[in-house]
C-alpha positions in Angstrom: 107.9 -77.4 195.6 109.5 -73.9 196.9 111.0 -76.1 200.4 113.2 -78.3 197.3 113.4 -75.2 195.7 115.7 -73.7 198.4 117.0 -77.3 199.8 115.0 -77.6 202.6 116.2 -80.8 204.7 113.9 -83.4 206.5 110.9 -82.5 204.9 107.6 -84.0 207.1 104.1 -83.5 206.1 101.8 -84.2 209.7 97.9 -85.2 208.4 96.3 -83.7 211.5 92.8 -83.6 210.4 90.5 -85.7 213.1 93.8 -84.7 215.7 92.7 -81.2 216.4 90.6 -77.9 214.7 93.5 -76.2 214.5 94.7 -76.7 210.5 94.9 -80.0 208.6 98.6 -80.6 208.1 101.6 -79.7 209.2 104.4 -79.1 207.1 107.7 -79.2 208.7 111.0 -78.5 206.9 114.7 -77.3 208.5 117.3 -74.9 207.1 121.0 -75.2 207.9 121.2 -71.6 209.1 119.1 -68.9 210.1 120.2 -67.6 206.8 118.9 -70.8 205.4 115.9 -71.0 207.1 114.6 -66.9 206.8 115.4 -67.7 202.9 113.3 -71.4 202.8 110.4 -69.4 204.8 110.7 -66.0 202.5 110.5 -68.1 199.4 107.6 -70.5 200.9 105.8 -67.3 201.7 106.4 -65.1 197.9 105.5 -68.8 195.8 102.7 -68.9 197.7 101.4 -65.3 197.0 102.4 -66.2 193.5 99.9 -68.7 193.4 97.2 -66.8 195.2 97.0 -67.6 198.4 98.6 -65.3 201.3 99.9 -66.8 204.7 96.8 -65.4 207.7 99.8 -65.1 209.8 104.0 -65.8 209.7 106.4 -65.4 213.0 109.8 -65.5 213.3 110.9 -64.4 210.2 113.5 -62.1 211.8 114.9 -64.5 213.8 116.0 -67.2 211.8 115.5 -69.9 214.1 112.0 -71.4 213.7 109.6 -69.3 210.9 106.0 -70.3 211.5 103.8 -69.7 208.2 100.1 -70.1 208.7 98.0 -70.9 205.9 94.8 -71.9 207.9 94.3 -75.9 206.7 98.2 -75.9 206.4 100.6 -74.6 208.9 104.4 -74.9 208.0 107.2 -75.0 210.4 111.3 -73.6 209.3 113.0 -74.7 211.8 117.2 -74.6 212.3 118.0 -77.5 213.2 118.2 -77.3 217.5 115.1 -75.6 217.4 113.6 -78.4 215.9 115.1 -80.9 218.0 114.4 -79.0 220.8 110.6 -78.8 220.3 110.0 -81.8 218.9 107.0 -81.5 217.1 107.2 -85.1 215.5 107.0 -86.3 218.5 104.2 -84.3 219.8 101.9 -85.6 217.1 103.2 -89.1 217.0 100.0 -90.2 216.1 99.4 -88.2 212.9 100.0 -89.7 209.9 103.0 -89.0 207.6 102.7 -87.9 204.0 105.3 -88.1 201.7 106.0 -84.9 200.5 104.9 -83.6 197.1 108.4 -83.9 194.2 109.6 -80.6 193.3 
């Protein structure tokens, strides 16, 4: 998995489908840095392509603090780590069921 591939830490998968139209999961990952996290979302972004499938649309790339990838039925969330606890997201879809992510 390219997130264990660059040690992402606290790994979440969100099964949103019946929650909203929007996508069908929610992947969300943090970095250590905003090194860390433009490197975990960069390297999401080229396995991806390597595997066929581009992202419809990434933000925050530059940044380093929270990279958004958008793969249409899976969206997946870099976050450093006060970014994350400052939006919260696993608490904002409390109700969606958690996956265990797939093993490297």
């Amino acid at each position: 998995m390219a997130l264990a591939d660059r040690k992402a830490t606290d790994v979440l998968v969100l099964d949103l489908r019946g929650l909203t139209d929007a996508t069908d999961f929610f992947v969300i990952a943090s970095g250590t840095s905003d090194t860390h996290v433009r490197a975990i979302a960069d390297h999401v972004l080229e396995t991806m392509a390597g595997a066929g499938v581009r992202a419809h649309h990434a933000e925050g790339l530059a940044q380093g603090r929270w990279a958004l990838l958008d793969f249409v039925d899976v969206v997946v969330h870099v976050f450093h780590p006060s970014q994350r606890d400052f939006y919260q997201l696993e608490r904002l879809w409390a109700d969606a069921p958690r996956l265990e992510p797939a093993a490297g």
